[in-house]
N, C-alpha and C positions, 0 to 999 in steps of 0.2 A: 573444359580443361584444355589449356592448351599447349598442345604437344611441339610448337616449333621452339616454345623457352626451355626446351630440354635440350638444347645446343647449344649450352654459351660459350665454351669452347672454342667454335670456329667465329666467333664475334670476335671473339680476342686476337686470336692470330690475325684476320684479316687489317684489326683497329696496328697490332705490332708493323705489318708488313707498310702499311700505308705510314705511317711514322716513319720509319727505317728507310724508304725508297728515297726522300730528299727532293721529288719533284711533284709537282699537283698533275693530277689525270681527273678525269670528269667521272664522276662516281657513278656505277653500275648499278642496277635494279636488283644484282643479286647481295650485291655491298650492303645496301638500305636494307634487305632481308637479313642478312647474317649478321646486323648490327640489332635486329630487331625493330627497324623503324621503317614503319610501314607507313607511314605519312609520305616519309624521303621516297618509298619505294612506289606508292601513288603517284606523287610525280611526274618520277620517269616515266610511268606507263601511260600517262594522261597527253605531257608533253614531248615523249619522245617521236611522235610522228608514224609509229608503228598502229596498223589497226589490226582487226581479225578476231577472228574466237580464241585464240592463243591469249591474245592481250586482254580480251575481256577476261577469260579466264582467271588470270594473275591480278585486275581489278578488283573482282568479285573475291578472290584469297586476301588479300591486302583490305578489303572493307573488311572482310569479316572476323581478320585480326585485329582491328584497331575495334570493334564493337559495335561498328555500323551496320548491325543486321539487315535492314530493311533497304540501303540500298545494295548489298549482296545479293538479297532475295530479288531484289529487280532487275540486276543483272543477269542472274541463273535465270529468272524465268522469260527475259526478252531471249536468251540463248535455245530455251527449248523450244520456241519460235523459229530458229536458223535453220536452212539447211544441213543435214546430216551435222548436227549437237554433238559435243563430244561424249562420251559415253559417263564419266562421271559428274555430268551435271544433275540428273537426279537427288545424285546422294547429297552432292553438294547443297542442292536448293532447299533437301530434306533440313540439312545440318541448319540453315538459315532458319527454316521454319521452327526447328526444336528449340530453338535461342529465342525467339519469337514469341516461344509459348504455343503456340498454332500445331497442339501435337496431331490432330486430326490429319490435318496438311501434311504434315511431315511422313505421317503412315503413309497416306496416298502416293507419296514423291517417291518414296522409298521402296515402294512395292514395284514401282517400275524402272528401278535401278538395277543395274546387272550384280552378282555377286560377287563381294569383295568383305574384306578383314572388318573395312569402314562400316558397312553396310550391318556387318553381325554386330558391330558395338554398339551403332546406331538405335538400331531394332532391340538391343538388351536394355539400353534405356529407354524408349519408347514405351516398354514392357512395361517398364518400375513406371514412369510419368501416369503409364493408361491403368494403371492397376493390374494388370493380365498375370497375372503369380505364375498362369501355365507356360504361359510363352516367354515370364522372366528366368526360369526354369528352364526352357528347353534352351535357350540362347544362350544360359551360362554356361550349358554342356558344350557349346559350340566354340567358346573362347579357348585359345592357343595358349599356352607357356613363352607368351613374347610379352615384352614389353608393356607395346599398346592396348593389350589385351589384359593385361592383368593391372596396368592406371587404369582401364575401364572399370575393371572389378572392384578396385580401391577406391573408386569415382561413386558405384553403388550402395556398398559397403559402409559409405559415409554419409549419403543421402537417405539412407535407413539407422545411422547412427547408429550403425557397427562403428563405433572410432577405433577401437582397440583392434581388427581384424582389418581396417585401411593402414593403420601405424607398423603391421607387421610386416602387411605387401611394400607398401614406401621403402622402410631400413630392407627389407632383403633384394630389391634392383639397386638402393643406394650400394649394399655391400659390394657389387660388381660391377655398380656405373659411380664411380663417387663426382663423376664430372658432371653428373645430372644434378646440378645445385638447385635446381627449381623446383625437386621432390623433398628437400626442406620447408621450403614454404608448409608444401600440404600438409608436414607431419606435423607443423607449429601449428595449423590451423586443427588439424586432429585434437591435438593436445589442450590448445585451446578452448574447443568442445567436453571436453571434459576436465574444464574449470582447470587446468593446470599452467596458469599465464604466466608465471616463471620461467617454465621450462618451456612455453611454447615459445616465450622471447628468446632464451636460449640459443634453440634451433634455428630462429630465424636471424642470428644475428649472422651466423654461416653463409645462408646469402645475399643480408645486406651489404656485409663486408666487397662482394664482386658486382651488388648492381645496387647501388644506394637508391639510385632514382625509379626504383621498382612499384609502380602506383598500388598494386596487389600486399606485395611485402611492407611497404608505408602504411596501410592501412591497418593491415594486420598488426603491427606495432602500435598504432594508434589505438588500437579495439583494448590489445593487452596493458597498454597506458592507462585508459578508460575502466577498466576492473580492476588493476592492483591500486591507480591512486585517484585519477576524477578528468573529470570532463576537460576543465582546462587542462589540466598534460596531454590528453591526447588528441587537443585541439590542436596544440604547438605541433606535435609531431605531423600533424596537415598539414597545416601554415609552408612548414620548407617544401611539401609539394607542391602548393598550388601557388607558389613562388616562380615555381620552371614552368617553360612552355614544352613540355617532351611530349612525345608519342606515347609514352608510357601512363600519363597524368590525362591526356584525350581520351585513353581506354577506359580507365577508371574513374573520367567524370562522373559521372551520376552515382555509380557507389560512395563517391569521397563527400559529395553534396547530401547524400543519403545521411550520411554516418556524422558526419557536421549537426544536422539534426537532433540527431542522438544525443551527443555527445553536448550539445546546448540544452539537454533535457527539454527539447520537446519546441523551441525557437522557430519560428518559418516556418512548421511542420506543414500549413495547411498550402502553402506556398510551392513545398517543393515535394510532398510525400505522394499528393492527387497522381500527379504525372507518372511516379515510379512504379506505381500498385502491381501492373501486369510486367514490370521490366527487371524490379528486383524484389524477390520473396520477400525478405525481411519488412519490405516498405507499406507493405497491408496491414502486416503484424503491428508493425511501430506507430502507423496510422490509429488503428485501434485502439492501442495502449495511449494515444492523445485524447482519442474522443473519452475514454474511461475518466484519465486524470481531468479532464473539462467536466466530467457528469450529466455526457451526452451520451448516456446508453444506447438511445436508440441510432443511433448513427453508428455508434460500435458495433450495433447489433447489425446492422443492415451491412456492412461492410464482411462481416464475416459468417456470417449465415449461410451463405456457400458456399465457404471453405469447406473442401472434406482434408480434412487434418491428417498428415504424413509422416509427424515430427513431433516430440514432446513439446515442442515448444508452441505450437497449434492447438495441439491437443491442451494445454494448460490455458492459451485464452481464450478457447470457446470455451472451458470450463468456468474460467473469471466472469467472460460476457454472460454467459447463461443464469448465474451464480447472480448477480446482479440485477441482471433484468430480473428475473424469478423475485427478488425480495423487494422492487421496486413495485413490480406488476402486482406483486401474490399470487405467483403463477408455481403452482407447485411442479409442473411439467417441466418448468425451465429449472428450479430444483432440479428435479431428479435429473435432466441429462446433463447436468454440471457436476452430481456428484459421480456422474458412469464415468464422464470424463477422466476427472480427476483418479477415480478407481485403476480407472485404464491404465496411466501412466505411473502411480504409484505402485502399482505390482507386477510392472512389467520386469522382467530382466537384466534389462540393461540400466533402470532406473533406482528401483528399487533401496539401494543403498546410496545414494546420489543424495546433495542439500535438497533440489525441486521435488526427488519423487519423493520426499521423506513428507514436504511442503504439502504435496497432492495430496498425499494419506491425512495429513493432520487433517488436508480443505473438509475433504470426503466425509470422515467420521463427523467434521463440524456439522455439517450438512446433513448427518444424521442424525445429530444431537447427542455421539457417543462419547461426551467430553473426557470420559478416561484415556479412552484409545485417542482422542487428541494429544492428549497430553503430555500419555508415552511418545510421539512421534516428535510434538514441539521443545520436550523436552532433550530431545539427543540432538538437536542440532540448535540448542539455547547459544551455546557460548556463542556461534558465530553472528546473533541476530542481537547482542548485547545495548547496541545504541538505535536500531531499528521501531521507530513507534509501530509502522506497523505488523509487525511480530508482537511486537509487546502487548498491543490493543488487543489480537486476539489471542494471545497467551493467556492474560489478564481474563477474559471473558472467558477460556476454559475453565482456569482456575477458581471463579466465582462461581459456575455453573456446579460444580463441585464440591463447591461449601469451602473453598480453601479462603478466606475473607479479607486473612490478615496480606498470604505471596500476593493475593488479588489487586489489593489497596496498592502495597508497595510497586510493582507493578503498572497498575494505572498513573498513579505519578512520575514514573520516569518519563512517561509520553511528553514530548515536546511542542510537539504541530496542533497550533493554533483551531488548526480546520479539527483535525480528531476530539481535541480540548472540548469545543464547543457543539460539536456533535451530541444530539438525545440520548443516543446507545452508551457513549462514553460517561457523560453525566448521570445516567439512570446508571446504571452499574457501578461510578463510583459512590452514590447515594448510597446503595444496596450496603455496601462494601463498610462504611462507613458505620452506617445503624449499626449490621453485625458485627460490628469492632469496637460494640459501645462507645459512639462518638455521634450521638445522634447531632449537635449544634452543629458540628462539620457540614453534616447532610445536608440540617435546616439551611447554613449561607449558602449552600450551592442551590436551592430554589430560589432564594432574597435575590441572587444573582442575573436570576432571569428573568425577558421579559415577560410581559402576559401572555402565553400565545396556548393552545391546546397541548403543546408539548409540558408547558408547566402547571398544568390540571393534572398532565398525569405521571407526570412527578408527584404532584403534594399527594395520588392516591397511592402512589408508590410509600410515599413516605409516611404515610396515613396507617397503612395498614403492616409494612413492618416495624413499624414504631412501636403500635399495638402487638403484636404476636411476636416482639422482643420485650416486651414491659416496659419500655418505652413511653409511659402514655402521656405525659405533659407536651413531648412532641404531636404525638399521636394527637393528643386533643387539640393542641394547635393545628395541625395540619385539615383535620376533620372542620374544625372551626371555621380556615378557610373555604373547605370546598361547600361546606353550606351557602356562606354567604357567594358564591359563585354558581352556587349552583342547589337552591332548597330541593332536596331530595331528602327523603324518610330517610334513607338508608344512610346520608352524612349525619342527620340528626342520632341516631340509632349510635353511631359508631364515637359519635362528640360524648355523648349519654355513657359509653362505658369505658372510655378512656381519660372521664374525668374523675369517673367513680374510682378508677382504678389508680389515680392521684392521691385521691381521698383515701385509697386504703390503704398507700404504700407511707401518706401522711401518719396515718393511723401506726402504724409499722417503724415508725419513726424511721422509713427509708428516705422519706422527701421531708426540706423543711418544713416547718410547722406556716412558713411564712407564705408558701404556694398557694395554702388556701385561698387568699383573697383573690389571687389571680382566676383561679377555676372557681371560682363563684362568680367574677367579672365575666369569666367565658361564656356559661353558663349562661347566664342574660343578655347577651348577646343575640340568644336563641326565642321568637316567641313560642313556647311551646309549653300548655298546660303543668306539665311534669317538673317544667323548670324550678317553680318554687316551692315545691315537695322539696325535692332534692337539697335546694339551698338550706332548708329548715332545718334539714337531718342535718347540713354540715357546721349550720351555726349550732345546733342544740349542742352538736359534740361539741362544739369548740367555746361553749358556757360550760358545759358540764366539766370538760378538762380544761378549762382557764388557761384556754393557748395563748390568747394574747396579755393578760396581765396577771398570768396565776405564776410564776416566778421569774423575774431578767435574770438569765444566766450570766455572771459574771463579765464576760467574755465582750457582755454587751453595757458594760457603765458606762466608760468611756462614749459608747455611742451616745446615751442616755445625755450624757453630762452635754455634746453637743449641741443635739438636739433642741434641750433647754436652753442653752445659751442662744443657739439660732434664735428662735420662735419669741421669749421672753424677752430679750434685754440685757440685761445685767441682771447676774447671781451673787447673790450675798458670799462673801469674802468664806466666809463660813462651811458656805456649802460644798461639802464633797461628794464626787461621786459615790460615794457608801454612803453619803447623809440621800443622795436621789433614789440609790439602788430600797435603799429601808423607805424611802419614803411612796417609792411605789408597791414595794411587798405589803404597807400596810396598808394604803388608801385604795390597791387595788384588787386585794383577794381575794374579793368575794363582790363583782359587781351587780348592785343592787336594780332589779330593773322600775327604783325609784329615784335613781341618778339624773339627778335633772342637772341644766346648765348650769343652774345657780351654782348647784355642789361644786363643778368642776371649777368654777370661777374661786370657791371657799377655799377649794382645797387647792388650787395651787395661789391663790392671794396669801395663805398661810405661809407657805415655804418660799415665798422670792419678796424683799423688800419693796422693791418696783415696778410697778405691772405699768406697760405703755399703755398711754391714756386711748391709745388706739386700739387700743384691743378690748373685745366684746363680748361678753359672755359666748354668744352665736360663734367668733370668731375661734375661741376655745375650744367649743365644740365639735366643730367643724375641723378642728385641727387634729383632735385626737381624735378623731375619726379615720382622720386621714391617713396620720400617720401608726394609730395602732389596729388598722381594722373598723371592725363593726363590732361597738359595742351589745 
């Protein structure tokens, strides 16, 4: 946090008086500072010809407000080398080290710093970075009713995502400093935090209005750009930064290159994110969430592996990484500490009623397989996830897990993304979806769809076996049919064997046409297997004994009849009507005689057509009425 942008005030007056005077003067190193440019104010101090530990001093301030940590840290630390150091270099070098990351460092520096205000703030974070609860604790008890000490408070407050208890410290210094515009910022970034980008633009527009070219407050603009409408808006709102050369825009390099990233969904990441990992938090996170979207877990993994997580927002990707790897590996270990995760952050306090922690609870229970308790969680935050595939994907898979078959179906089709489409999990669940929505053909093209690969073996068992335990079974027998010939096992035979019977019986049942049989007799011998032609015997006896194929044409089918004839024959005598074919087959074929030879067939339709083609053969006859009515 930095507390010199809590002056802008005396910028202004200094920017009026330099206006107003009417003559140019050589601008002072305090000017550069109360303008806030601390490049200008480098400068001076570099080329003003003045040396000393005074001037290093004001280097080492000046680097370390422009963001240049590490040569600060090099300055403080050639200084504790001087003669009799100035007494807050220490803390100084401390303050370097905690920007740094280097909290280790920073303890050390700081323990041999004399006591001051800075020193207790320093140490209260130090506390929160190192874990110490006792010593974050004992140094809250130490902070003052000023200022600096309670942005300290509102600094921790919000790094433990207290936002609501930093938003209250912020408005009540605002209430009786309203000239401190820079305590907008944080309340917009508060707000922010807690998903309210409207209003965190709002706030922030209070002090773009007095310093438009604020690289912190452009960003933050950008970030709320980037959530209410998309990347390109709050690409533009970069753009006019990285436009200017200011001091302000040199501070905020690497954040604004960071969030560029982002904001490109994920563009250059490998280019510019390596670099930032230990420089800006976010930049590991974001790293990670690339290797995931690539489908390099293991590099996700190894990147955050020792992470000890601070933040919901840590704590939900080691839950994703773990979550991931565990179903990649089959590592039930990496399950479970993805569901602790997600547990964690789902019932904490501050989350609880939030979209993510609602998100965590759904993951959690998913991960347990408690699809109800999903369902209640994904279902109170539906409306907002309405065009979301992947919301949808796993809504959709709650709901299936469920028996809910029909939201299921619906559901799975709204998914748009090619990559989810084509996904086993996706496919295999909307097969499921489909069979129990009596729609088994749907199912069927969604394997025709696929190539041959071990995913579509177990589909066709998928489709095999609820096909069968829906009554299903002409699929089923299809299904089974294939995986034999892919794979001779007893147990496909087994399974082809009672979901053709069970054709045969729904045949019988006059549920399935009468016309299926041929096909499940063709399946059937498809099969070599003793039993085969038992089987077929029973299903021709039944279908002589009930004259499926010539014992009466319904109606419905003359027309076809009259076709038929006309194909196959030639020319039909002018005479013939379909009711002269319809009677002509109810009597020639009521009752077929198993002394039906070619000849007859040849008698009996040379009887009823004037013209028989000279090409046509008794044999050919036969053959045709074979063909086309079955087995006689």
């Amino acid at each position: 946090m930095i507390l010199s942008r809590a002056k802008p005030a005396a910028g202004s007056g200094v920017a009026s008086q330099s206006q107003s005077s009417g003559r140019k003067k050589v601008p002072k190193m305090e000017d550069f500072l109360n303008a806030r440019d601390y490049t200008g104010a480098l400068i001076v101090l570099e080329f003003g010809g003045s040396k000393g530990n005074e001037t290093e001093m004001w280097i080492g301030y000046c680097a370390f407000h422009l963001g240049d940590y590490k040569r600060a840290m090099s300055v403080y630390e050639a200084l504790t080398h001087t003669k009799n150091p100035p007494a807050d270099v220490p803390t100084n070098l401390a303050c370097c080290y905690f920007f740094l990351g280097m909290y280790p460092e920073a303890q050390r520096s700081v323990e041999r710093a004399p006591a001051s205000r800075l020193k207790t703030r320093l140490c209260f974070h130090l506390a929160h970075k190192l874990g110490d609860e006792k010593r974050l604790m004992e140094y809250h008890q130490q902070l003052e009713d000023i200022i600096e000490d309670q942005l300290s408070l509102a600094s921790i407050h919000y790094l433990r995502s207290h936002y609501q208890e930093a938003i209250d410290i912020y408005k009540r210094i605002l209430l009786d400093n309203r000239e401190y515009l820079a305590l907008n910022v944080y309340v917009a970034l508060c707000y922010y935090k807690l998903d309210y980008y409207d209003v965190s633009q709002e706030v922030l527009q209070v002090y773009l209005q007095q310093f438009p070219d604020s690289a912190i407050a452009i960003n933050l603009k950008a970030c709320n750009h980037f959530r209410l409408y998309n990347g390109k808006a709050a690409e533009s709102e970069l753009r006019s930064l990285m436009d200017q050369s200011s001091s302000s825009f040199n501070f905020g390099h690497d954040l604004i290159r960071h969030n560029l990233v982002v904001f490109r969904g994920g563009e250059g990441a490998l280019q510019v994110l390596p670099s930032l990992v230990d420089v800006i938090p976010e930049a590991r996170l974001n790293l990670v969430i690339y290797y995931l979207r690539q489908d390099d877990v293991t590099e996700a993994y190894e990147l955050i592996k020792d992470l000890e997580p601070a933040v919901p927002q840590e704590y939900i990707l080691k839950g994703v990484v773990n979550a991931t790897m565990g179903q990649e590996k089959g590592s039930r270990e990496h399950v479970k500490v993805a569901q602790q995760y997600f547990q964690l952050v789902g019932s904490s306090s501050s989350e609880c009623d939030t979209i993510p922690g609602r998100q965590c609870m759904a993951s959690c229970f998913f991960l347990l397989r408690q699809f109800e308790d999903v369902l209640i969680y994904l279902s109170s935050i539906k409306s907002f996830f309405s065009n979301d595939d992947s919301f949808n994907f796993n809504y959709a898979q709650a709901q299936a897990a469920k028996g809910n078959y029909k939201e299921a179906e619906d559901t799975f089709l709204l998914i748009q993304d090619e990559k989810v489409r084509g996904d086993y999990v996706y496919i295999s669940h909307l097969a499921r979806c489909y069979v129990m929505n009596k729609k088994p053909q749907a199912a069927w093209e969604l394997y025709l769809k696929m190539e041959t690969s071990s995913d579509s073996f177990s589909l066709l068992q998928l489709l095999a076996n609820d096909c069968y335990k829906m009554g299903q079974f002409w699929f089923a027998a299809k299904a089974f049919d294939m995986l034999e010939r892919l794979d001779p096992n007893p147990e496909h035979w087994e399974g082809k064997r009672g979901a053709c019977t069970g054709v045969f019986q729904r045949i019988i049942a006059q549920q399935q046409p009468k016309e299926l049989l041929t096909d499940v007799i063709q399946l059937l011998r498809n099969t070599a297997n003793s039993q085969v032609e038992h089987i077929i015997r029973v299903m021709k006896r039944w279908a002589k004994d009930n004259r499926t194929f010539y014992d009466t044409i319904r109606p419905s089918t003359t027309q076809d009849l009259l076709q038929h004839h006309l194909t196959f024959y030639g020319t039909v005598r002018p005479s013939t009507t379909p009711s002269d074919l319809l009677r002509h087959h109810q009597t020639f074929y009521d009752t077929i005689r198993p002394s039906t030879t070619s000849s007859d067939l040849l008698r009996h339709c040379s009887a009823i057509y004037d013209t028989i083609r000279p090409s046509t053969t008794p044999s050919d006859r036969l053959q045709h009425h074979l063909t086309f009515y079955g087995t006689i």
